[in-house]
MDAnalysis code that builds the backbone (N, CA, C; Angstrom):
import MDAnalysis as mda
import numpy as np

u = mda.Universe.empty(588, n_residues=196, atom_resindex=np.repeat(np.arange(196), 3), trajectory=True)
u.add_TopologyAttr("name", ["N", "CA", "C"] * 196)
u.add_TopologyAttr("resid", np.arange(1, 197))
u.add_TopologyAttr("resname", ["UNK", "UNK", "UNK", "UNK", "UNK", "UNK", "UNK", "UNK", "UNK", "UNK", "UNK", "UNK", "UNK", "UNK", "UNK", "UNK", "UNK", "UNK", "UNK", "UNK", "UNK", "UNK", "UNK", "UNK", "UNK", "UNK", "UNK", "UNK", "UNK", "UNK", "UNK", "UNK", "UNK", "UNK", "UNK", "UNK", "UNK", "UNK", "UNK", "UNK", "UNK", "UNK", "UNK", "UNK", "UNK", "UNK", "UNK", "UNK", "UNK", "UNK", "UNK", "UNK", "UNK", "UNK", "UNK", "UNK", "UNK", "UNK", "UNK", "UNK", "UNK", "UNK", "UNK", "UNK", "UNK", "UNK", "UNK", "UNK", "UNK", "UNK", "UNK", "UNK", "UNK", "UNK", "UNK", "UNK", "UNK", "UNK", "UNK", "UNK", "UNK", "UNK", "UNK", "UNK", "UNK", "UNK", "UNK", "UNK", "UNK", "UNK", "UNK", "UNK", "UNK", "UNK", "UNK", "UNK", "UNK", "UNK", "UNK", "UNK", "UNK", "UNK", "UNK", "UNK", "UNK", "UNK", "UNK", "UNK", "UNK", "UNK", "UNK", "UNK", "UNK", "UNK", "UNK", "UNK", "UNK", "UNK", "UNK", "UNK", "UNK", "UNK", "UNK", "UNK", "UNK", "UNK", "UNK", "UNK", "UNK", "UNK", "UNK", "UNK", "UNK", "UNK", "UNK", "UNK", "UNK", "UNK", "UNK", "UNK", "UNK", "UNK", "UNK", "UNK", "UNK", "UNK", "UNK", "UNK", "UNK", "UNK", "UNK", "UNK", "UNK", "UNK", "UNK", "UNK", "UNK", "UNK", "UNK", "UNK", "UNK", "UNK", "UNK", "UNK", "UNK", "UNK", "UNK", "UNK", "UNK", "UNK", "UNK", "UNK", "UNK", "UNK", "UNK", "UNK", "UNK", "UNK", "UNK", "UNK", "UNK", "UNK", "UNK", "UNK", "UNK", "UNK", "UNK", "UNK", "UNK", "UNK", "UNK", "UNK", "UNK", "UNK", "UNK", "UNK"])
u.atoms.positions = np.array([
    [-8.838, -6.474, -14.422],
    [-8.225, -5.245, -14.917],
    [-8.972, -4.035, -14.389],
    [-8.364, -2.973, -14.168],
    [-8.548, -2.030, -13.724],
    [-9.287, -1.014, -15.156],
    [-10.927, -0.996, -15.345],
    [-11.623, -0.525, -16.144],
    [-12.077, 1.056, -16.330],
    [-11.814, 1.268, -15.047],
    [-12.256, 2.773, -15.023],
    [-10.927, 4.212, -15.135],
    [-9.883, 3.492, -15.622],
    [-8.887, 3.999, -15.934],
    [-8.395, 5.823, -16.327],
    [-9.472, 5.701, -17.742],
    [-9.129, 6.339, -18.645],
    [-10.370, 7.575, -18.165],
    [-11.362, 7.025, -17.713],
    [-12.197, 8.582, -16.952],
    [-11.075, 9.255, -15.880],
    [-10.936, 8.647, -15.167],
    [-10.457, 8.646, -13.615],
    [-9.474, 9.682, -14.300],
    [-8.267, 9.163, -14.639],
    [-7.210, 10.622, -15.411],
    [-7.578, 11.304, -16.177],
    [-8.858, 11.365, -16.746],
    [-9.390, 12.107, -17.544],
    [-9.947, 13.546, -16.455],
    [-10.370, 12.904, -15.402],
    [-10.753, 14.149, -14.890],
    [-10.348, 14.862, -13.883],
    [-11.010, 15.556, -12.727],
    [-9.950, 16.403, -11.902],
    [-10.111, 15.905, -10.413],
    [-10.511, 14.769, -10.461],
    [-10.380, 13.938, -8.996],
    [-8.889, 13.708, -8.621],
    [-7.894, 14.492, -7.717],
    [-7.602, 14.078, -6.969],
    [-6.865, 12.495, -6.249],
    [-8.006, 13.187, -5.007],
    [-8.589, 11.615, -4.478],
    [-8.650, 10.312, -4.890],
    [-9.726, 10.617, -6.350],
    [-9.996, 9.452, -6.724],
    [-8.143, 8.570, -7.328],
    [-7.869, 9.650, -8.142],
    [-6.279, 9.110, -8.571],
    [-5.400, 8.520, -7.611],
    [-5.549, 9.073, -6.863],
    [-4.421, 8.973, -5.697],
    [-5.153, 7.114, -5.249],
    [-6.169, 6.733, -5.136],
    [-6.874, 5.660, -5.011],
    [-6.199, 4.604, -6.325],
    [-6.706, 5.325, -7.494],
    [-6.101, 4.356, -8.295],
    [-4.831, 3.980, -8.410],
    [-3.909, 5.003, -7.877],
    [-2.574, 4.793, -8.244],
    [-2.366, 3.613, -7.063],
    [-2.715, 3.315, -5.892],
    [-2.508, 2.560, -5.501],
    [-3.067, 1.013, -5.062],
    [-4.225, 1.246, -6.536],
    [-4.912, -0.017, -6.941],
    [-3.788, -1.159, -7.946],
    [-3.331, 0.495, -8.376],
    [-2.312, -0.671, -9.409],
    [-1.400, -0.785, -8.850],
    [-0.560, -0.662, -7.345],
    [0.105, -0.625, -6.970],
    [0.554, -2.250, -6.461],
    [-1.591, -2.397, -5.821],
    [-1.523, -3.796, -5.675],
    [-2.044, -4.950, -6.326],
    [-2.339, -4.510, -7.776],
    [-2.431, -5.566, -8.971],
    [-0.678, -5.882, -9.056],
    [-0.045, -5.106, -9.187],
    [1.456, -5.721, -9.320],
    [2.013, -6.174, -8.630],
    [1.346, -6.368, -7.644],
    [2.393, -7.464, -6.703],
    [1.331, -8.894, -7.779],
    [0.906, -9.114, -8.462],
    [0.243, -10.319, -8.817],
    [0.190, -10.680, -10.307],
    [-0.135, -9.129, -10.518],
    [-0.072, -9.848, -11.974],
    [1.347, -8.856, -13.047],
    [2.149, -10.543, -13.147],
    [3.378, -9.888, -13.995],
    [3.605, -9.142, -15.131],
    [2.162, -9.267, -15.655],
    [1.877, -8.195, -16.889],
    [1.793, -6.617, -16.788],
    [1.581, -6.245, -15.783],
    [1.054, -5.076, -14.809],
    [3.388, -4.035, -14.935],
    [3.125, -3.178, -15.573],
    [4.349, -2.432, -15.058],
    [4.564, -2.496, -13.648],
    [3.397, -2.174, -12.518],
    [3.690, -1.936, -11.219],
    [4.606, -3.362, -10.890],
    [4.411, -4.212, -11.392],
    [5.559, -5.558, -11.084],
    [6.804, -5.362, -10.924],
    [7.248, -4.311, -12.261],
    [8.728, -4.349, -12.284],
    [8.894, -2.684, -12.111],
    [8.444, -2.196, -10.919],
    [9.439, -0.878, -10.241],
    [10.745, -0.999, -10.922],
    [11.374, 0.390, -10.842],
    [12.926, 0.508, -10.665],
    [12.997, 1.388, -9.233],
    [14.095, 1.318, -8.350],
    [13.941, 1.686, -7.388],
    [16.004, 2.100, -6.879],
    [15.792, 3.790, -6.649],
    [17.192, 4.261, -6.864],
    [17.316, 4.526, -5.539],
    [18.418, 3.861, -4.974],
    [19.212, 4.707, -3.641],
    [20.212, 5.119, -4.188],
    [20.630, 5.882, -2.902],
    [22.442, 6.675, -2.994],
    [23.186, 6.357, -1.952],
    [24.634, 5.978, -2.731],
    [25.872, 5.718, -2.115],
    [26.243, 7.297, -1.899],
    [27.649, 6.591, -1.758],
    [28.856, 7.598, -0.770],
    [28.873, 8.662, -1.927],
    [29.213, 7.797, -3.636],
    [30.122, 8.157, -4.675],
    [28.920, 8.332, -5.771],
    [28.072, 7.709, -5.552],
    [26.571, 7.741, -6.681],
    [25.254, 7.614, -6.536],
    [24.499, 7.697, -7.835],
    [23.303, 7.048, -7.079],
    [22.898, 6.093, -8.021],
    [22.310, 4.709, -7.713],
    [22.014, 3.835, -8.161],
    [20.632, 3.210, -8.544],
    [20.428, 2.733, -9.584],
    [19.154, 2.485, -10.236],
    [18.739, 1.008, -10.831],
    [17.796, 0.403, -10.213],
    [17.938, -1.416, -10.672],
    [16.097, -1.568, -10.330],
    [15.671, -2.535, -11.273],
    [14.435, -2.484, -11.154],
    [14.606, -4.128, -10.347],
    [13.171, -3.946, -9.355],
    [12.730, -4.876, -8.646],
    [11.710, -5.435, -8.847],
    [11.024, -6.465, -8.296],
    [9.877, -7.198, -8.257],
    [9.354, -6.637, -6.846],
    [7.956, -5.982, -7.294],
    [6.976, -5.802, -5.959],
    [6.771, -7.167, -5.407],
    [7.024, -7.222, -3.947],
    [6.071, -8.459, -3.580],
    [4.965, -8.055, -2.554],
    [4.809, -7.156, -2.287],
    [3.236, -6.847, -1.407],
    [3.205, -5.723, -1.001],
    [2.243, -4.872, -0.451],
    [1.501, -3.858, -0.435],
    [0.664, -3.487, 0.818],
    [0.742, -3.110, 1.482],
    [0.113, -2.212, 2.961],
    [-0.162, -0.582, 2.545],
    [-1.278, -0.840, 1.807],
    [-1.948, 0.435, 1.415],
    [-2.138, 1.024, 2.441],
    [-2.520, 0.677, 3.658],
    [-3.727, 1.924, 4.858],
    [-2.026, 2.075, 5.558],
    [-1.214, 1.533, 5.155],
    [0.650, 1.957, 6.161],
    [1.073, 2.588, 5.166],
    [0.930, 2.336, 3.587],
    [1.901, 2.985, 2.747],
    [2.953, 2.604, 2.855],
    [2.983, 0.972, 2.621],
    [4.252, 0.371, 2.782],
    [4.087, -0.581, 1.407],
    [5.591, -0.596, 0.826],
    [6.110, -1.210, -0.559],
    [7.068, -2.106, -0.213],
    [6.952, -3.249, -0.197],
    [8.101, -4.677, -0.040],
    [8.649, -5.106, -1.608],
    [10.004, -5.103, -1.377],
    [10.653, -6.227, -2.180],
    [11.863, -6.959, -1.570],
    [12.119, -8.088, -2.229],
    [13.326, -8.568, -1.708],
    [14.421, -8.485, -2.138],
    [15.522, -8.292, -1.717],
    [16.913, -8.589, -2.240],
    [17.895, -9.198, -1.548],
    [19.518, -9.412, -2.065],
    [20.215, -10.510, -1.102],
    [20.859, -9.381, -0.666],
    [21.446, -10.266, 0.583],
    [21.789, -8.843, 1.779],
    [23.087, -8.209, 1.636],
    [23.830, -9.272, 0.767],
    [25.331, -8.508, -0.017],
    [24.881, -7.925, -0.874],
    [24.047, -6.970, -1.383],
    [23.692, -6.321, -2.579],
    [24.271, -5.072, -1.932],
    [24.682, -4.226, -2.904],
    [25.305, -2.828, -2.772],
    [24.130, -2.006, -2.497],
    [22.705, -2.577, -3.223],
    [21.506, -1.599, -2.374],
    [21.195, -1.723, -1.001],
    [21.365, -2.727, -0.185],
    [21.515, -3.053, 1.335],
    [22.298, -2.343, 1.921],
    [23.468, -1.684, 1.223],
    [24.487, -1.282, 1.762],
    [24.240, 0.534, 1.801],
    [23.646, 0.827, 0.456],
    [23.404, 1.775, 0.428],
    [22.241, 2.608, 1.420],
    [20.952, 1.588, 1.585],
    [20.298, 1.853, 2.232],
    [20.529, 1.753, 3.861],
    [21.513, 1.275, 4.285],
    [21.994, 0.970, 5.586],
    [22.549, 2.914, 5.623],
    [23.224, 3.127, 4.458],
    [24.129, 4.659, 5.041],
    [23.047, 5.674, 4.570],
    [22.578, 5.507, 4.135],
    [20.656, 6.737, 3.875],
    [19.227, 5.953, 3.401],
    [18.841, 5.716, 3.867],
    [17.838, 4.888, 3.960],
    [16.272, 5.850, 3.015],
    [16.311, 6.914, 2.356],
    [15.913, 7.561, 1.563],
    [15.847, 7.093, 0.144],
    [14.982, 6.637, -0.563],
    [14.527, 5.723, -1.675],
    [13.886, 6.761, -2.541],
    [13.648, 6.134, -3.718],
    [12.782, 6.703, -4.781],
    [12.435, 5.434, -5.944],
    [11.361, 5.342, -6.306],
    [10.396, 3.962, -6.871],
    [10.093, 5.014, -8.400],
    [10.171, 4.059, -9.293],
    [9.512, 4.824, -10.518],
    [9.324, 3.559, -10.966],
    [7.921, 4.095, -11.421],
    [6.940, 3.255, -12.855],
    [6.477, 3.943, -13.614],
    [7.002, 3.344, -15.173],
    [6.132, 4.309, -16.454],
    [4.888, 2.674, -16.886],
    [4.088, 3.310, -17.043],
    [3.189, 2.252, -17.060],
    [2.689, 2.650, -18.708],
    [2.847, 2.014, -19.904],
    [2.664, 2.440, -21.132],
    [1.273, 2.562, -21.542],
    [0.970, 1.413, -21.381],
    [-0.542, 0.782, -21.927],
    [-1.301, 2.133, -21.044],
    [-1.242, 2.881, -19.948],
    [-2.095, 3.826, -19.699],
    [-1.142, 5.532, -19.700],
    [-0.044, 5.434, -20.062],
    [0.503, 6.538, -20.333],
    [0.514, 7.500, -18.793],
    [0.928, 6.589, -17.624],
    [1.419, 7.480, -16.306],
    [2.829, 7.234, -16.186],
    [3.455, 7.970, -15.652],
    [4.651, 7.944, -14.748],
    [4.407, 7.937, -13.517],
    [4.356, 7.252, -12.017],
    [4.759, 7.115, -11.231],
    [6.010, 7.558, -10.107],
    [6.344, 8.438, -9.212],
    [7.739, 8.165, -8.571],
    [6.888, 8.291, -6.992],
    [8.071, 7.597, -6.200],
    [6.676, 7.139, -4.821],
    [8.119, 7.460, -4.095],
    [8.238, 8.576, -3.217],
    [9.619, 8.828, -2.344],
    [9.431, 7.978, -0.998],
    [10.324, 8.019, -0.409],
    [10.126, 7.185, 0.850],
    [11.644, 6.506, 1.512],
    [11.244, 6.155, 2.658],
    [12.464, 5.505, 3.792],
    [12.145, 4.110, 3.844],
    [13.427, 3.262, 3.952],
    [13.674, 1.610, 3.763],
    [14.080, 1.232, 4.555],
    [13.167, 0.380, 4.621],
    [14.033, -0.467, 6.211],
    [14.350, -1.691, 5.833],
    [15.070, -2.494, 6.487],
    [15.980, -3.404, 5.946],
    [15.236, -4.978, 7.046],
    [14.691, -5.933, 6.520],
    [14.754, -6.876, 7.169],
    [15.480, -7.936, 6.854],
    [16.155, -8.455, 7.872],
    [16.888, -9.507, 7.553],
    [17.480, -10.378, 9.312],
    [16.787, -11.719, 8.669],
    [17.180, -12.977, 9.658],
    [15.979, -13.179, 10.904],
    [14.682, -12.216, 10.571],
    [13.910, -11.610, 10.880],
    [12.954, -13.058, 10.742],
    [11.362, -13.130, 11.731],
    [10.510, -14.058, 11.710],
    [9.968, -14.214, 10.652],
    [9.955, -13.112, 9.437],
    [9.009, -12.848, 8.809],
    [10.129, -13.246, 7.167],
    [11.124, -13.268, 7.648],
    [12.384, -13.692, 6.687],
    [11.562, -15.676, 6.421],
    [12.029, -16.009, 7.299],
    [11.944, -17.473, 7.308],
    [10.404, -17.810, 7.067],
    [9.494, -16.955, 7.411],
    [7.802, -17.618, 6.947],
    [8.109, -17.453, 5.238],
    [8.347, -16.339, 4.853],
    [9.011, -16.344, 3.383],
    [9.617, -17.116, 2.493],
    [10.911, -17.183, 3.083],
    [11.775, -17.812, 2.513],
    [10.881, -19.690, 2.600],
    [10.276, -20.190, 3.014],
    [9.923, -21.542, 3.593],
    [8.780, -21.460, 2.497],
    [8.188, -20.395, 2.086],
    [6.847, -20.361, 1.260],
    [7.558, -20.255, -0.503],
    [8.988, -19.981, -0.206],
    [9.248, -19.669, -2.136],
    [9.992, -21.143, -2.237],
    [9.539, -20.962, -4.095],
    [10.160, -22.339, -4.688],
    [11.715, -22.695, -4.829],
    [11.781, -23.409, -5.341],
    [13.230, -24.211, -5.429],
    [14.030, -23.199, -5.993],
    [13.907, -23.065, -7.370],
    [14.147, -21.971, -8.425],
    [14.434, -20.426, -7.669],
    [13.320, -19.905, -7.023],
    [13.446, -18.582, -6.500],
    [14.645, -18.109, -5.552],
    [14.711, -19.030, -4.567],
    [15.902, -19.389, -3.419],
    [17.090, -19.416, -4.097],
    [17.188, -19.463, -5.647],
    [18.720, -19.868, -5.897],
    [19.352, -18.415, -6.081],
    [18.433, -17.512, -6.313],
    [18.911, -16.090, -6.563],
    [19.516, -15.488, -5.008],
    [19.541, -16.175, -4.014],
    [20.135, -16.485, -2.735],
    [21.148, -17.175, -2.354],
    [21.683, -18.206, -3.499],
    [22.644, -19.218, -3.231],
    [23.837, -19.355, -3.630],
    [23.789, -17.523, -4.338],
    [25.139, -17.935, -5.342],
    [26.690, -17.572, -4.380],
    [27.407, -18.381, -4.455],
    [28.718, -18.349, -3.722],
    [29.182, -16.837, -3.477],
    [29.133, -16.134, -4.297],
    [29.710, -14.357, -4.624],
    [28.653, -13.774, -4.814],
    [29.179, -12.560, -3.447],
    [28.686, -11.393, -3.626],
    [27.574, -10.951, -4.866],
    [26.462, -10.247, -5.115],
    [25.906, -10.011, -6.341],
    [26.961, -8.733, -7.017],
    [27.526, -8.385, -8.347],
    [27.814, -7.396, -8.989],
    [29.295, -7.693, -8.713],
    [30.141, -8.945, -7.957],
    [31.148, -8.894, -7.540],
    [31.620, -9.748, -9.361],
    [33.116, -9.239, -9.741],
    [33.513, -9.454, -10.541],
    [33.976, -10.928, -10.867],
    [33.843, -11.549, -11.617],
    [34.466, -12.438, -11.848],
    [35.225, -13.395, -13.136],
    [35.993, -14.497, -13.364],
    [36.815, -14.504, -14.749],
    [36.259, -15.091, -16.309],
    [34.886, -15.697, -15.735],
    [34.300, -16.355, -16.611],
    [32.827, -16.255, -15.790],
    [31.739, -16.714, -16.733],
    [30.340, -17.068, -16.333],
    [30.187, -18.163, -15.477],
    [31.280, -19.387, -15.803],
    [31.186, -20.177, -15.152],
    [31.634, -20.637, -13.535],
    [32.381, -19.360, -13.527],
    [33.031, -18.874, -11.929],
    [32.110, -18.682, -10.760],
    [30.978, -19.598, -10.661],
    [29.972, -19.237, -9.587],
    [29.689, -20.853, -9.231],
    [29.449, -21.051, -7.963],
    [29.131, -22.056, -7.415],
    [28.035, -21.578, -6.442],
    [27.537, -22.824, -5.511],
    [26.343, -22.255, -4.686],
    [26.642, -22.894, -3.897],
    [25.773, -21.963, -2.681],
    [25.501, -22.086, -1.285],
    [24.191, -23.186, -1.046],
    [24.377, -23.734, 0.213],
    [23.556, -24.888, 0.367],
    [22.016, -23.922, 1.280],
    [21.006, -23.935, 1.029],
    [20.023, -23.357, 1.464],
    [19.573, -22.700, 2.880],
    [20.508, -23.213, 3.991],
    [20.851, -22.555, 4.605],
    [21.586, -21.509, 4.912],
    [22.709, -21.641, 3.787],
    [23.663, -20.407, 3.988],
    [22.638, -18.862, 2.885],
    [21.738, -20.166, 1.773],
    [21.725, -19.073, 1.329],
    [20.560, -18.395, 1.885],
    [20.084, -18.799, 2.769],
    [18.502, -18.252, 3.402],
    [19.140, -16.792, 4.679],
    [20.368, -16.690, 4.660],
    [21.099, -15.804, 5.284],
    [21.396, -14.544, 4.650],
    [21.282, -14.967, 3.167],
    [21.782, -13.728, 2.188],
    [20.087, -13.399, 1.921],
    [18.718, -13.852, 1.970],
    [17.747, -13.407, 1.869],
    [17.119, -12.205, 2.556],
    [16.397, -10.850, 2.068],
    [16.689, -9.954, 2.788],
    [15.368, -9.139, 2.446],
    [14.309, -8.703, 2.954],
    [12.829, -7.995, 2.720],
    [13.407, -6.418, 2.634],
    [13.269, -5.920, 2.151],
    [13.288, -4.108, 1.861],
    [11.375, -3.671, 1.793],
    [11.126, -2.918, 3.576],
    [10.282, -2.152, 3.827],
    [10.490, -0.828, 3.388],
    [9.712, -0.394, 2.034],
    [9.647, 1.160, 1.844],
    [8.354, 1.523, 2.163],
    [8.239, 2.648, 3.238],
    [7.258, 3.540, 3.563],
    [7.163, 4.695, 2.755],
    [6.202, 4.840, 1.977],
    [6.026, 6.189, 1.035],
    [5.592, 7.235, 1.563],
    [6.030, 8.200, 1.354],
    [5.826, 10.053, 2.219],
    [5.301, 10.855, 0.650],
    [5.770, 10.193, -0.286],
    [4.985, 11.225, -1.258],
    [5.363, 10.239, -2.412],
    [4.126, 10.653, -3.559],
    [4.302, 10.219, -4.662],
    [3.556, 11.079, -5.390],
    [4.441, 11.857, -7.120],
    [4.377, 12.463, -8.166],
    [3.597, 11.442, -9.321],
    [2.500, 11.897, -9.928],
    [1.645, 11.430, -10.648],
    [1.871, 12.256, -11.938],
    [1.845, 11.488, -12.813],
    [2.299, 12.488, -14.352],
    [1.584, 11.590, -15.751],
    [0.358, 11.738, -15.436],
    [-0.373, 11.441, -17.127],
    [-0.145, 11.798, -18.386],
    [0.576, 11.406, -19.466],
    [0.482, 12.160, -20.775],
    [-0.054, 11.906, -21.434],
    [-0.634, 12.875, -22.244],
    [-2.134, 12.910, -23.223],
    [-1.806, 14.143, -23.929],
    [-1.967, 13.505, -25.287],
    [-1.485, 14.597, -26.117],
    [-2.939, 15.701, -26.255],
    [-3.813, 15.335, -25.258],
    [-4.762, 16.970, -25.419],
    [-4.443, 17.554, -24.076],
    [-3.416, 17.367, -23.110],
    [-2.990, 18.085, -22.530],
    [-2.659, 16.697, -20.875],
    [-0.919, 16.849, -20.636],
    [-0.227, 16.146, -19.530],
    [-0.803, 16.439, -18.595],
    [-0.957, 16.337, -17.464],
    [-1.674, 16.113, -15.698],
    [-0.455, 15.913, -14.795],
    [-0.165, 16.703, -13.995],
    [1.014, 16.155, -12.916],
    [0.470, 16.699, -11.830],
    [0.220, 15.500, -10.724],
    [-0.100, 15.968, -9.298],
    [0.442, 15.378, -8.444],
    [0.658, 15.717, -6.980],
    [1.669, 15.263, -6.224],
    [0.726, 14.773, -4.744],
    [0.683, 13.963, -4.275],
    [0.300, 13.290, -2.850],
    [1.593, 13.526, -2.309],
    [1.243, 14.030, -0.642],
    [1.799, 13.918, 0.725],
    [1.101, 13.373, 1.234],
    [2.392, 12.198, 2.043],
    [2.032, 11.701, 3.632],
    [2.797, 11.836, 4.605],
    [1.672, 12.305, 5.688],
    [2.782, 12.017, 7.052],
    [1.763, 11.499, 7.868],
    [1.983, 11.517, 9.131],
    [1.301, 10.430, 10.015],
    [0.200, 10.704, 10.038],
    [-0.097, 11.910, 10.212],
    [-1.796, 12.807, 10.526],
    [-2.303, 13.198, 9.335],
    [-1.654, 13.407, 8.484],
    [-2.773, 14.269, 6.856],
    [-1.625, 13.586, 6.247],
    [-2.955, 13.856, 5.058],
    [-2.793, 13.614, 3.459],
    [-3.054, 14.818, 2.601],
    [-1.770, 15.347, 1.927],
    [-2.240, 16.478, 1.104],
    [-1.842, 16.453, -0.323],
    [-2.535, 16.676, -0.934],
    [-2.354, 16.945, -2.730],
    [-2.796, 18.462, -3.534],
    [-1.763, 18.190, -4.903],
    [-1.794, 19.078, -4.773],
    [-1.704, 18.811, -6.438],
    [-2.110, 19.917, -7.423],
    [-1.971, 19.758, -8.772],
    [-0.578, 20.787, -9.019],
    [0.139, 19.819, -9.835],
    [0.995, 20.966, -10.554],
    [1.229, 21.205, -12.001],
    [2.471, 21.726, -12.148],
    [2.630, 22.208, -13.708],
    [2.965, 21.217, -14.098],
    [2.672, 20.162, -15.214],
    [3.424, 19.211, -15.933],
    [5.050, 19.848, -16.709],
])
């Protein structure tokens, strides 16, 4: 567990925050207790914008890169294919932050790095890959789903690369909230404190 928590937002480091925020970034790809596990993560369609929480699965801190997976008929594949512009939020309770991490998604799929994956998850995990229909596609009963044989469904398996360009930090503490903001771009890193 991450022990030094409650100084660290307690005081006016920066730096140091911007460090922690992405300590817990990569405790949650591991441990399911951890909020950073279950992101919600919103793109935009044509007609809306859409909001569904994911499972982190890994972390490229020194790239500022955020992986999860989804199946490749998902309406977020689709969305991110026509703006590829993301937004990640975590309220993390037990330490009282909000999180939002902006950024661009790239889409892997059928890819080398698909199949080292897909070959490393269990029986169980793969089936969220196998189902006959579309995900969110309608149907007449619960029991209206059949499955795909592991090949077909290792086709609908699909990695979502988000690169983060900025993320909003927002502590609340009832002797007074903290909101500060990190930029990235290729050459600098800038932060900055703002108004909660």
């Amino acid at each position: 567990m991450l022990t030094r928590t409650f100084n660290t937002f307690s005081n006016s480091n920066l730096k140091e925050i911007e460090k922690l925020v992405w300590d817990f970034f990569q405790q949650g790809v591991k441990n399911k207790k951890s909020s950073f596990h279950y992101p919600a993560i919103a793109s935009i369609s044509k007609k809306s914008l859409n909001l569904r929480t994911v499972i982190l699965r890994k972390v490229l801190r020194e790239d500022r890169m955020l992986f999860f997976y989804t199946d490749y008929r998902s309406n977020k594949v689709q969305e991110i294919k026509t703006n590829n512009l993301v937004l990640l939020h975590v309220y993390d309770k037990k330490n009282n932050i909000q999180i939002q991490a902006k950024g661009k998604a790239k889409i892997i799929h059928k890819a080398k790095l698909n199949q080292i994956i897909w070959n490393s998850m269990s029986e169980h995990s793969k089936l969220a890959y196998m189902f006959d229909k579309s995900p969110g596609k309608k149907i007449t009963n619960e029991n209206d789903i059949g499955y795909l044989n592991q090949e077909e469904g290792f086709k609908n398996f699909t990695i979502i690369k988000m690169k983060v360009n900025k993320i909003t930090f927002l502590k609340l503490n009832c002797q007074g909230n903290k909101k500060a903001l990190f930029e990235y771009s290729n050459k600098t890193f800038n932060y900055f404190w703002l108004v909660p």
